[in-house]
VEXKE-420895 format. One record per residue (C-alpha): residue number from 1; residue in three letters; x, z, y. Coordinates in steps of 0.2 Angstrom, whole numbers, plus 5000, padded with zeros to 4 digits. Layout:
<nodes>
[node NUM; 'ALA'; [X; Z; Y]] ...
</nodes>
This chain:
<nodes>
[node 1; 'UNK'; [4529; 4330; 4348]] [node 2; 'UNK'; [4528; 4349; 4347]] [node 3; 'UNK'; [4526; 4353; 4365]] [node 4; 'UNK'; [4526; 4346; 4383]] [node 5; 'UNK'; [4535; 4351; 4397]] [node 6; 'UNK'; [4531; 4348; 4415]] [node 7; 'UNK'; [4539; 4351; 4432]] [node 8; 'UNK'; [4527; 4354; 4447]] [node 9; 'UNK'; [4532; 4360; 4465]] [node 10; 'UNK'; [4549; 4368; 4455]] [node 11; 'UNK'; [4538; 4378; 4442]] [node 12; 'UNK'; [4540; 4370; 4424]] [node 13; 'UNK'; [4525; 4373; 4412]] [node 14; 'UNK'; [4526; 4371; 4392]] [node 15; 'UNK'; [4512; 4367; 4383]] [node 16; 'UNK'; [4510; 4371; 4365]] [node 17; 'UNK'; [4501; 4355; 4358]] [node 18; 'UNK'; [4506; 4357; 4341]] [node 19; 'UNK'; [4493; 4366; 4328]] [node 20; 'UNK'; [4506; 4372; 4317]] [node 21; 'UNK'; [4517; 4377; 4333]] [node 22; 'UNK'; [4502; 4386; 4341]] [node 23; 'UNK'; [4497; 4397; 4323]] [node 24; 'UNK'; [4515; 4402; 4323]] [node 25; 'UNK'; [4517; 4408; 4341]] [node 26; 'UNK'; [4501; 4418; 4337]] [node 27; 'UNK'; [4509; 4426; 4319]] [node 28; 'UNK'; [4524; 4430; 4329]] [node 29; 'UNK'; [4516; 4440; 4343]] [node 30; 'UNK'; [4504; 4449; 4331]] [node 31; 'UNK'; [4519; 4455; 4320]] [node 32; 'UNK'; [4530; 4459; 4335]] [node 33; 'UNK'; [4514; 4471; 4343]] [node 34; 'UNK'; [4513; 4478; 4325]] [node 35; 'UNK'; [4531; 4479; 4324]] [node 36; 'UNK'; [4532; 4488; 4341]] [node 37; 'UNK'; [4518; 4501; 4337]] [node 38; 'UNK'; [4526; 4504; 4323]] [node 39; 'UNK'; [4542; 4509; 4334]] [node 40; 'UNK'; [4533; 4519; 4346]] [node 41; 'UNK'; [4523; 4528; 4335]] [node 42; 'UNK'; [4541; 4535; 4324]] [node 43; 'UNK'; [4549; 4537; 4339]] [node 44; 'UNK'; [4534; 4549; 4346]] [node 45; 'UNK'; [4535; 4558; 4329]] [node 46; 'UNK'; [4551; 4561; 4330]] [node 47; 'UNK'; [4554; 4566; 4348]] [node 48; 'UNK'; [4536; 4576; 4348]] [node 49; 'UNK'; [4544; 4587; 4335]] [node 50; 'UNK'; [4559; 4591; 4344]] [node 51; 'UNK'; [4552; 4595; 4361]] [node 52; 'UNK'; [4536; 4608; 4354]] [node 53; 'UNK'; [4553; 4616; 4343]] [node 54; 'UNK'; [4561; 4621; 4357]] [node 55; 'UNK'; [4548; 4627; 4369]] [node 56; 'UNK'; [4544; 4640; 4356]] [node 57; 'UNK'; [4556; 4653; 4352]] [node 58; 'UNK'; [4554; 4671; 4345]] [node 59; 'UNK'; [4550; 4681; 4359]] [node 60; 'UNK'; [4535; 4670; 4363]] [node 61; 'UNK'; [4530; 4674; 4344]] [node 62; 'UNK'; [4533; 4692; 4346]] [node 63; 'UNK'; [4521; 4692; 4362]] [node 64; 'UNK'; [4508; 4684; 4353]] [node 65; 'UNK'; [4508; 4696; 4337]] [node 66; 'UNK'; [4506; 4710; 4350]] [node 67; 'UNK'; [4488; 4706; 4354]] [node 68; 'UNK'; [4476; 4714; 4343]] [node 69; 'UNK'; [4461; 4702; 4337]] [node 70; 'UNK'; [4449; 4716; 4343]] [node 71; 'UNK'; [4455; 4715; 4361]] [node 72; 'UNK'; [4454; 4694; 4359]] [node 73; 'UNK'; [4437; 4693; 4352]] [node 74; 'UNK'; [4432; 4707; 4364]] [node 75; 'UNK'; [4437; 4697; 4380]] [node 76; 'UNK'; [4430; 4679; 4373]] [node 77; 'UNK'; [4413; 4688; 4372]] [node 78; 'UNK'; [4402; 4688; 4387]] [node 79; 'UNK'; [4384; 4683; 4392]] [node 80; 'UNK'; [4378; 4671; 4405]] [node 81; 'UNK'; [4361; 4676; 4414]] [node 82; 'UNK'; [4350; 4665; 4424]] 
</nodes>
C-alpha cells in the first residue's frame, strides 16, 4: 500500500508510506520550484525591459547631455569638517 488515508473530526490526512512514493513527490516539487523560477525569472526579463523603455524617452536624454561634467563633478565635490 502506497499511502494511507484517515478521517478525523471531518479532516482527511494522507500519509505517504511508500519510499518510492515519497522520492517522487520530493523530485516533483523540486522541478516544479526550478520550473517556476525559471518562469519568473523570463517573465521579469521580459517585462523589465519593457517598462525601463518606455520611461525614458528623448527629451529626458537631451536633459542629461545638457549638463556639463565640470558642473557634475564640481557639485559632488565637498569637504566634511569636524
Amino acid at each position: 500500500m502506497m499511502a494511507t488515508l484517515t478521517v478525523d473530526k471531518g479532516y482527511v490526512f494522507a500519509e505517504i508510506t511508500h519510499p518510492i512514493a515519497l522520492f517522487g513527490i520530493s523530485c516533483l516539487t523540486v522541478v516544479g520550484l526550478i520550473l517556476l523560477s525559471l518562469l519568473l525569472a523570463i517573465l521579469y526579463q521580459v517585462f523589465a525591459d519593457s517598462f525601463t523603455s518606455s520611461n525614458f524617452n528623448d527629451d529626458d536624454q537631451e536633459q542629461l547631455s545638457s549638463y556639463s561634467t565640470e558642473s557634475l563633478t564640481r557639485r559632488s565635490n565637498f569637504e566634511i569638517s569636524v
